[in-house]
N, C-alpha and C positions, 0 to 999 in steps of 0.2 A: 318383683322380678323385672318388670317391664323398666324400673326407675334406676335397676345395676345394669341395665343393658346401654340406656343412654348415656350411663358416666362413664363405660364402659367404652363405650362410641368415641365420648369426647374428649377424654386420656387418648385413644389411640388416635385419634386427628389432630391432637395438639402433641403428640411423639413424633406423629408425622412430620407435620408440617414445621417443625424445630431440628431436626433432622435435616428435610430438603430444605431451607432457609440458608442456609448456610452454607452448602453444599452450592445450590445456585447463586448465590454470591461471592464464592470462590471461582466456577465457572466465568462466572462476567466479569469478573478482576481478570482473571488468566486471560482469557480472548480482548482485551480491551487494548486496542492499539492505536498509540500516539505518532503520526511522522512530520510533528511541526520542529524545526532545526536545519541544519544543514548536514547533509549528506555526502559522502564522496567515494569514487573508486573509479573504477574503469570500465569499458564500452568495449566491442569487439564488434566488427562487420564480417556478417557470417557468410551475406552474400560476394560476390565477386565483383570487383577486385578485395580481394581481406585487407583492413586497415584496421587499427587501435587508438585507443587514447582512451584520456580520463575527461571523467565528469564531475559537477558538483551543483547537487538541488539544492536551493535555500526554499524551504517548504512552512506554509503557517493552515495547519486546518482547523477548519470550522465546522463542526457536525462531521458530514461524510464528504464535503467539500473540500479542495485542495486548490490553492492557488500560489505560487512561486516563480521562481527564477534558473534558469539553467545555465550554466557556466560549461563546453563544451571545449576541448582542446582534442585535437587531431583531425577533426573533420574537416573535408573542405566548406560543407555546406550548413551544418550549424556552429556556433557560436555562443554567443548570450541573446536567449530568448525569455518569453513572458509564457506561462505553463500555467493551465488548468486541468483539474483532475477530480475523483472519487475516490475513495476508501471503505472499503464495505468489508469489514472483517478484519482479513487479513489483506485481502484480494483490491490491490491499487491501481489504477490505471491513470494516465494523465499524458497530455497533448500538447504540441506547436503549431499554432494556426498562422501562418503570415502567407504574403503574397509570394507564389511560385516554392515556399516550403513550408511541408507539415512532417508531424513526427509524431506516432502515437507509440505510448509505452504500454506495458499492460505485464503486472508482476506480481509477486509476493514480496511481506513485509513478514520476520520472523524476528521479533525483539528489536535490536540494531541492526539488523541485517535488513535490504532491499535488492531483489533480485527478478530478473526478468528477460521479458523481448521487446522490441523497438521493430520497427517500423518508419523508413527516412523515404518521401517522398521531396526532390528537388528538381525544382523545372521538368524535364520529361524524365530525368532518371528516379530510379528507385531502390534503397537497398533494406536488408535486414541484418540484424543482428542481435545480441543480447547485452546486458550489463549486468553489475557487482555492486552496490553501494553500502556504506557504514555510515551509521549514525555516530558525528563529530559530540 
């Protein structure tokens, strides 16, 4: 009795565990997100004065590191800068560190899609707004 109970045990934890196997590596494929490419769309200043224009990240990550390039058009005060960041999930966040301007972004990544807020600090002014990006 006690010997049908234990193969009894080990059938149902090898059903188990063949069951969730697979299950959990369907999970971690599905959340597994790449943003090393280039990126593009456009930016919007939500604070005042409102302006627009478009952007384009050229991004290469490393683990949950992100390091790139931004390509900026409409702005008075960025341009083409040198961008560092994280990616944790889904959840990206990445920065412009130079003298007298910084720029923190902080978004989501869904597939090809990258969406978010920004944060533009330059000389004494500051503004906010969001962006739209598609993986090229």
């Amino acid at each position: 009795m006690k010997r049908t109970r234990e193969i009894a045990l080990a059938v149902m934890m090898a059903l188990l565990l063949l069951g969730v196997a697979p299950a959990a590596a369907a999970s971690a494929k599905h959340t597994k997100t790449g943003v090393t490419g280039t990126w593009s769309g456009t930016w919007q200043r939500t604070s005042a004065p409102p302006t627009q224009g478009t952007m384009t990240l050229t991004l290469k990550q490393k683990g949950s590191k992100l390091t790139g390039h931004e390509n900026v058009v409409g702005s008075a005060c960025l341009t083409t800068n040198t961008i560092t960041g994280t990616l944790q999930g889904t959840r990206i966040t990445f920065a412009v560190s130079q003298p007298s301007i910084n720029a923190a972004y902080s978004g989501a990544v869904s597939g090809k899609t990258m969406s978010g807020t920004l944060k533009v600090t330059c000389g004494t002014a500051t503004g906010t707004g969001d962006f739209k990006l598609k993986k090229k």
